[in-house]
PADREN-755220 format. One record per atom (N, C-alpha, C): residue number from 1; residue in one letter; x, z, y. Coordinates in nm, 4 decimals. Example, Ala and Ser with C-alpha at 12.3 -4.5 7.8 and 13.67 -1.06 7.14 Angstrom:
BEGIN
+------+------+----------+----------+----------+
! resi ! resn !       xx !       zz !       yy !
+------+------+----------+----------+----------+
!    1 !    a !   1.3190 !   0.7800 !  -0.5690 !
!    1 !    a !   1.2300 !   0.7800 !  -0.4500 !
!    1 !    a !   1.3200 !   0.7800 !  -0.3300 !
!    2 !    s !   1.2850 !   0.7080 !  -0.2250 !
!    2 !    s !   1.3670 !   0.7140 !  -0.1060 !
!    2 !    s !   1.2900 !   0.7870 !   0.0030 !
+------+------+----------+----------+----------+
***
This chain:
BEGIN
+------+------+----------+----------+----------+
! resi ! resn !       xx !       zz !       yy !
+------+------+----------+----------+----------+
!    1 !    x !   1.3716 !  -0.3439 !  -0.1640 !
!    1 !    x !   1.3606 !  -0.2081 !  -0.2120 !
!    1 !    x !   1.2159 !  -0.1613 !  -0.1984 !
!    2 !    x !   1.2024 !  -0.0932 !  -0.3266 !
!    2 !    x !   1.0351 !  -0.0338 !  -0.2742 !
!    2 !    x !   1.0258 !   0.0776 !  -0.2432 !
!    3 !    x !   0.9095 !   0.1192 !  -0.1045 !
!    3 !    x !   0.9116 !   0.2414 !  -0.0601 !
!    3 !    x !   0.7054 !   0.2623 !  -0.0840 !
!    4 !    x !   0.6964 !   0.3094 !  -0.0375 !
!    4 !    x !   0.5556 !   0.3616 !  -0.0128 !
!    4 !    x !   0.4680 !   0.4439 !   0.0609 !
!    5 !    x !   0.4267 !   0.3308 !   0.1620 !
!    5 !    x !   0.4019 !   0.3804 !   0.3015 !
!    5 !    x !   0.2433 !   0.4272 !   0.3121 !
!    6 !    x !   0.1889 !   0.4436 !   0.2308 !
!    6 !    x !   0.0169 !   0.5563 !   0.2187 !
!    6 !    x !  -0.0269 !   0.6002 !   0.3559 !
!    7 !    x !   0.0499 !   0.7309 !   0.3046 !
!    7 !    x !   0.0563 !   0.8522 !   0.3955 !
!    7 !    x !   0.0453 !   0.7993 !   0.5521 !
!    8 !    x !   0.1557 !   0.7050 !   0.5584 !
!    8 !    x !   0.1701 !   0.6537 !   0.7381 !
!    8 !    x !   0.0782 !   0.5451 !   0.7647 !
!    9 !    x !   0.0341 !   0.5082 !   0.6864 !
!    9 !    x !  -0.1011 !   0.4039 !   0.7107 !
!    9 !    x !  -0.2310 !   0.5106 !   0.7183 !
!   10 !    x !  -0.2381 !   0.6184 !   0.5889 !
!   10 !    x !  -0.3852 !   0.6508 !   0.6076 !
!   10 !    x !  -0.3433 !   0.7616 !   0.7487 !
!   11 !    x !  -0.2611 !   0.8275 !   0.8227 !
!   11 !    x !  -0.2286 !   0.8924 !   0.9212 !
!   11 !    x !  -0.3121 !   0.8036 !   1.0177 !
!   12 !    x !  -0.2122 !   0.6552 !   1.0193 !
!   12 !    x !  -0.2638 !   0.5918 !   1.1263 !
!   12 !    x !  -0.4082 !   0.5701 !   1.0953 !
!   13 !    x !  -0.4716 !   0.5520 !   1.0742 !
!   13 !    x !  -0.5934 !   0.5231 !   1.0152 !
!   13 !    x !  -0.6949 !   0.6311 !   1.0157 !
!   14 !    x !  -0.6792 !   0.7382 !   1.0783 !
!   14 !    x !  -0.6782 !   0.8760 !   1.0433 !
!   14 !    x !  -0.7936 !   0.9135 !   0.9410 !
!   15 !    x !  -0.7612 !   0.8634 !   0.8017 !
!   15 !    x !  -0.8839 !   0.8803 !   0.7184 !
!   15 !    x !  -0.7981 !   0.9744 !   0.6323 !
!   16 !    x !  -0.9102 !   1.0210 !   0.5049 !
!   16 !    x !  -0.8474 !   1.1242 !   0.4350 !
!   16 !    x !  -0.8018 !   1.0833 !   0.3169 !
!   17 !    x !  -0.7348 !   1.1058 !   0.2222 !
!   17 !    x !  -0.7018 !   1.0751 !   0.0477 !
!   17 !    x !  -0.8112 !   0.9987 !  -0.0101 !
!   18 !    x !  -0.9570 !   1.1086 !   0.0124 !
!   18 !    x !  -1.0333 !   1.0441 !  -0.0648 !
!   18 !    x !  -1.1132 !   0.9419 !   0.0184 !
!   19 !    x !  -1.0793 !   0.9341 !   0.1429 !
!   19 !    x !  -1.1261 !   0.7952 !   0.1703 !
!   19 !    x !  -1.0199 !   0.6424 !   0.1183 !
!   20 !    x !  -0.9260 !   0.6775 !   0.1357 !
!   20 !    x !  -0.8131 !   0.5586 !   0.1276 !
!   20 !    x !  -0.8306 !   0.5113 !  -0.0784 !
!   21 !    x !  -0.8454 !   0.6366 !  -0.0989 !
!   21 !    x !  -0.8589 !   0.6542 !  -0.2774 !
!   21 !    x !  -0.9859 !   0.5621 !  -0.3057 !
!   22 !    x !  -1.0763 !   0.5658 !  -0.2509 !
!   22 !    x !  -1.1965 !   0.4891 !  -0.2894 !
!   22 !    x !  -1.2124 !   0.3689 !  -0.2295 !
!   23 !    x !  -1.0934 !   0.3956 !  -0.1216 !
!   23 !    x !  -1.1049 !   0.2126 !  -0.1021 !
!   23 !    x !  -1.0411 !   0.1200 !  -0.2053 !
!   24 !    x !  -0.9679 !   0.2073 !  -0.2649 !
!   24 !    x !  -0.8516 !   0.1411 !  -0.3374 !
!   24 !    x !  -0.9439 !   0.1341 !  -0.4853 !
!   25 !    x !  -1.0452 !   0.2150 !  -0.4767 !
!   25 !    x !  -1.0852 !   0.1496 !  -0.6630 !
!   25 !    x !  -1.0409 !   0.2911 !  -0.7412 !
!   26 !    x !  -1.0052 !   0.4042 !  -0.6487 !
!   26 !    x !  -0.8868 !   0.4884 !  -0.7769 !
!   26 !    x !  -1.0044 !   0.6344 !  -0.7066 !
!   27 !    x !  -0.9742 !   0.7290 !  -0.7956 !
!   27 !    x !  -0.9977 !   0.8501 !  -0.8033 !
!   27 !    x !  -0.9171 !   0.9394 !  -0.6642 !
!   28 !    x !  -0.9804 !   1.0525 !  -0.6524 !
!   28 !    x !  -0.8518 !   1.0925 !  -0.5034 !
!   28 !    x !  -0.7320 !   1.1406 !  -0.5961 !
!   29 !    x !  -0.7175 !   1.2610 !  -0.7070 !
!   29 !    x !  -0.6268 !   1.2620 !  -0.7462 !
!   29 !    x !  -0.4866 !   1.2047 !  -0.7733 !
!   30 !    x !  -0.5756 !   1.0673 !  -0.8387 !
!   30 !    x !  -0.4891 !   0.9172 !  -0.8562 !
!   30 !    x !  -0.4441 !   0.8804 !  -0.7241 !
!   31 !    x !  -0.4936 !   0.8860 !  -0.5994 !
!   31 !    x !  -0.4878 !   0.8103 !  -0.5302 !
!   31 !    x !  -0.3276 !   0.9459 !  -0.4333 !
!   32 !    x !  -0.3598 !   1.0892 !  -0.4537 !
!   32 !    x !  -0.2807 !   1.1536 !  -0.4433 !
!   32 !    x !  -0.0987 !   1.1540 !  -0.4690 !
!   33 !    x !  -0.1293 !   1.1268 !  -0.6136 !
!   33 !    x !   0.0021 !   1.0926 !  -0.7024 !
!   33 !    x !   0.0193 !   0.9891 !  -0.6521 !
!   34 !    x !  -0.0237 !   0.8768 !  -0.6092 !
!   34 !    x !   0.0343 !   0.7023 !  -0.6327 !
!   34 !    x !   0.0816 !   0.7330 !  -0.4664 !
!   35 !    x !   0.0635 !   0.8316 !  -0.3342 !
!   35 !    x !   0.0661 !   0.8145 !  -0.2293 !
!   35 !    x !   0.2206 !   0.9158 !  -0.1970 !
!   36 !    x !   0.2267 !   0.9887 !  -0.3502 !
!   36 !    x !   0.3542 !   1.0714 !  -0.3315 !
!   36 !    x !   0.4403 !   1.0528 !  -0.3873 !
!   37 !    x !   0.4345 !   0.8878 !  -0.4673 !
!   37 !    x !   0.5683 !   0.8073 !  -0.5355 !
!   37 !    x !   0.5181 !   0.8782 !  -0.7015 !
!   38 !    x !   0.4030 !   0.9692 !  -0.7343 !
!   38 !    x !   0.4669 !   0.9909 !  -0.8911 !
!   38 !    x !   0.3564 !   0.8855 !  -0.9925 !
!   39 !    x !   0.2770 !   0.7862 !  -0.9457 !
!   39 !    x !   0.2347 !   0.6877 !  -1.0279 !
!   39 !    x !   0.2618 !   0.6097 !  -0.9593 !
!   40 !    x !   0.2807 !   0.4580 !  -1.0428 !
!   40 !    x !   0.3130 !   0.3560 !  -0.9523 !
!   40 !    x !   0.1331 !   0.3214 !  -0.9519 !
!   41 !    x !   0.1893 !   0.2120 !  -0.8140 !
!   41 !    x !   0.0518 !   0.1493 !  -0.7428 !
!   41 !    x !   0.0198 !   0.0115 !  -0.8181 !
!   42 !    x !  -0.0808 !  -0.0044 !  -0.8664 !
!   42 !    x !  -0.1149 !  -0.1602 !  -0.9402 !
!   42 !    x !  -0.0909 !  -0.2539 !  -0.8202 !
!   43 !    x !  -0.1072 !  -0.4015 !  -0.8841 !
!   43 !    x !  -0.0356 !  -0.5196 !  -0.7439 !
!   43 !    x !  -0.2374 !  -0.5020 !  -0.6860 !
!   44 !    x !  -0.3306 !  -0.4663 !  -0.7994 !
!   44 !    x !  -0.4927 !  -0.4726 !  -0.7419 !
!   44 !    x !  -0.5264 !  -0.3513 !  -0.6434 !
!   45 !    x !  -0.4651 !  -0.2329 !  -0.6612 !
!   45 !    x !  -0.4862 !  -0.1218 !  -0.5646 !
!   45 !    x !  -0.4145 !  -0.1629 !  -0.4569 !
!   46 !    x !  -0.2704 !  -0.2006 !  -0.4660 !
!   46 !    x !  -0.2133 !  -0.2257 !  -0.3296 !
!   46 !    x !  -0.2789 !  -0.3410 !  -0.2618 !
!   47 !    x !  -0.3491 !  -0.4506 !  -0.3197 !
!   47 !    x !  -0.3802 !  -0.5409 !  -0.2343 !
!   47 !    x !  -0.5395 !  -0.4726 !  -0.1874 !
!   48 !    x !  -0.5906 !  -0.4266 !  -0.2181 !
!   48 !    x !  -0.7420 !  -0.3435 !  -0.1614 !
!   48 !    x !  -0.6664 !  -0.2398 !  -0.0556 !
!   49 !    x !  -0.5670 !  -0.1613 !  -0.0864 !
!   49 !    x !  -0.5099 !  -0.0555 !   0.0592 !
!   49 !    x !  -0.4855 !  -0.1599 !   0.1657 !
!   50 !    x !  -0.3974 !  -0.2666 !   0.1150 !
!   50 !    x !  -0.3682 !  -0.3730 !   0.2121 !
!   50 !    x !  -0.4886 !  -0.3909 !   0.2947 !
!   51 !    x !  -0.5872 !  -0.4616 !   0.2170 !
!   51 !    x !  -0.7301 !  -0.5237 !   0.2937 !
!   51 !    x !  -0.8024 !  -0.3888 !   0.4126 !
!   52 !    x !  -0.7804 !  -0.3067 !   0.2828 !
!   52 !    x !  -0.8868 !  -0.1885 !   0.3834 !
!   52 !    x !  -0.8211 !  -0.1505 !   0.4898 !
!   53 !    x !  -0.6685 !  -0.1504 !   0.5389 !
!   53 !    x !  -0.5912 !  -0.0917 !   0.6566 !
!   53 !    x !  -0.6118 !  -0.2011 !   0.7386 !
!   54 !    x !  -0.6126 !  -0.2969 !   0.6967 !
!   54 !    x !  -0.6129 !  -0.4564 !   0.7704 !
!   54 !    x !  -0.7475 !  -0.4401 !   0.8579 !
!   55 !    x !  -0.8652 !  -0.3691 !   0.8185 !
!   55 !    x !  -0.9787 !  -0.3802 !   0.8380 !
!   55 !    x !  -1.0183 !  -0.2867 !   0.9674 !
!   56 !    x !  -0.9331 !  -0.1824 !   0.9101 !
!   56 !    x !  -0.9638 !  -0.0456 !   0.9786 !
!   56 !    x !  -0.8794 !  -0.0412 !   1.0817 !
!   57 !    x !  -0.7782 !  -0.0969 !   1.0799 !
!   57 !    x !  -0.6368 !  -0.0744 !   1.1810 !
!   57 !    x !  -0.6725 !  -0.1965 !   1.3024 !
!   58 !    x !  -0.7612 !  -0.3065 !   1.2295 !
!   58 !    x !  -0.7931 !  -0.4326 !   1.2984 !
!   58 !    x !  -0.6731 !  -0.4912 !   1.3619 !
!   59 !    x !  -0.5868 !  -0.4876 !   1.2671 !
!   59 !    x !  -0.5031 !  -0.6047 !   1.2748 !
!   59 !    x !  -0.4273 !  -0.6205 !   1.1208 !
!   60 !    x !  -0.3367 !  -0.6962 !   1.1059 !
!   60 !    x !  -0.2937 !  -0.7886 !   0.9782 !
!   60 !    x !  -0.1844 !  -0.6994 !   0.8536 !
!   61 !    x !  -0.2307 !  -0.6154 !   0.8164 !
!   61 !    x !  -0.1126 !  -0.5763 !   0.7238 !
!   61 !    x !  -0.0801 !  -0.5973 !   0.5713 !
!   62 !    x !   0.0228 !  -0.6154 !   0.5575 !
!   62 !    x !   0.0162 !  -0.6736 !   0.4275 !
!   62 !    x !   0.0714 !  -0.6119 !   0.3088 !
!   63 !    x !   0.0594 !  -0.6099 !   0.1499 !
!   63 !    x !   0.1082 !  -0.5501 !   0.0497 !
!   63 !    x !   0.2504 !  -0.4862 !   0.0897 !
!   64 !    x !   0.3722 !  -0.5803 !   0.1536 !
!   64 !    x !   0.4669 !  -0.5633 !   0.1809 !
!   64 !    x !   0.4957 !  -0.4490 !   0.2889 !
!   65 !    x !   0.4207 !  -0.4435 !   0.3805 !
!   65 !    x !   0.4129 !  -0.3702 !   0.5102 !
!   65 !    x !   0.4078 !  -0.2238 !   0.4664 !
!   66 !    x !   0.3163 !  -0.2076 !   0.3565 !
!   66 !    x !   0.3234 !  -0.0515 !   0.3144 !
!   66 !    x !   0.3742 !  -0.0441 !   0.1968 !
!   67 !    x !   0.4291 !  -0.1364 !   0.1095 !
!   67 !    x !   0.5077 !  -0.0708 !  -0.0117 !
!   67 !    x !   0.6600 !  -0.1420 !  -0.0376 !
!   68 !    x !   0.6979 !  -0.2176 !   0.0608 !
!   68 !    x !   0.8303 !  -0.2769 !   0.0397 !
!   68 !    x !   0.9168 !  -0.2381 !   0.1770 !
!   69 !    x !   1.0299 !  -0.2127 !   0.1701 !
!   69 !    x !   1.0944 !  -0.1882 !   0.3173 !
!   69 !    x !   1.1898 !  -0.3505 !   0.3489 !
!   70 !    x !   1.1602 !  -0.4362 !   0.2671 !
!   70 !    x !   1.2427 !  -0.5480 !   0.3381 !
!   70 !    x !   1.0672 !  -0.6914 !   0.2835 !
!   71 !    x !   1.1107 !  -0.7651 !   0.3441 !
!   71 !    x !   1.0269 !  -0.8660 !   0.2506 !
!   71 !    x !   1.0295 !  -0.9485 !   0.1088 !
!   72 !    x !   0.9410 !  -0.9364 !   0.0095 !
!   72 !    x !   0.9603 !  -0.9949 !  -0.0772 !
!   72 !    x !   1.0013 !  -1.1072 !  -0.1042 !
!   73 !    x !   1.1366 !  -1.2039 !  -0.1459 !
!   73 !    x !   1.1376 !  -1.3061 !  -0.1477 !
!   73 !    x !   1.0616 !  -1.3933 !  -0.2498 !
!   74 !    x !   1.0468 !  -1.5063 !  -0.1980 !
!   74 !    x !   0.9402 !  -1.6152 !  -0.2608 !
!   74 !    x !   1.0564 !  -1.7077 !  -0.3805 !
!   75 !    x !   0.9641 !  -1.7723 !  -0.4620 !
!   75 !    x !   1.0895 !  -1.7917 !  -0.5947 !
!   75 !    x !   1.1725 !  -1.9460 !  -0.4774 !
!   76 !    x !   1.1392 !  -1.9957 !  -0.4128 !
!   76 !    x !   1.1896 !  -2.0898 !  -0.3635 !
!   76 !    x !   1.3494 !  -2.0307 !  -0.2893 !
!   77 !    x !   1.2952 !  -1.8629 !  -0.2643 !
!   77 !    x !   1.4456 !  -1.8995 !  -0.1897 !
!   77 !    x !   1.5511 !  -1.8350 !  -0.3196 !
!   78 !    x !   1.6904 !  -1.8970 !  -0.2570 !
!   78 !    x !   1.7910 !  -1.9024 !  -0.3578 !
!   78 !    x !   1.8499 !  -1.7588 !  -0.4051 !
!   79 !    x !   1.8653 !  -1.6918 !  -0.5150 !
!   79 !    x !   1.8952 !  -1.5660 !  -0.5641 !
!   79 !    x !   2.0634 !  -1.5637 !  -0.5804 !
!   80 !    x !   2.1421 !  -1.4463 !  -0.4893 !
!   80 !    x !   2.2879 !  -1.4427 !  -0.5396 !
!   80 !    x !   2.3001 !  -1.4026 !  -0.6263 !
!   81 !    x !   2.4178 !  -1.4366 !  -0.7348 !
!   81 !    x !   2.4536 !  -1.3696 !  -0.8327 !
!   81 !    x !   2.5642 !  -1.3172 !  -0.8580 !
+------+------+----------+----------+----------+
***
């Protein structure tokens, strides 16, 4: 399921919109909307929020950590139908 965890990363992080916004490549506005669910996040912005929290938080977080609430499965594992 996808959620979108921004807000609780840039909290922890304690930076502002338009810092997290310009890490990401995006405008603060943009970066506003995409942090309150009403644009979706590109897979290139989420992997730059990824890097920059990774950086700032100094430890490992990943695409999944702030925009998925379970882990993404990989095509290897088996899909029910």
């Amino acid at each position: 399921m996808q959620t979108n965890r921004l807000q609780e990363y840039r909290s922890r992080a304690k930076e502002t919109q338009r810092q997290v916004a310009a890490a990401m490549g995006i405008k603060t506005i943009g970066g506003c909307k995409k942090e309150l669910g009403y644009h979706p996040v590109t897979l290139e912005e989420a992997h730059r929020a990824a890097l920059h929290f990774s950086e700032k938080l100094e430890t490992h977080i990943s695409i999944e950590d702030i925009f998925f609430d379970e882990e993404v499965s990989s095509p290897s594992t088996p899909r029910l139908m």
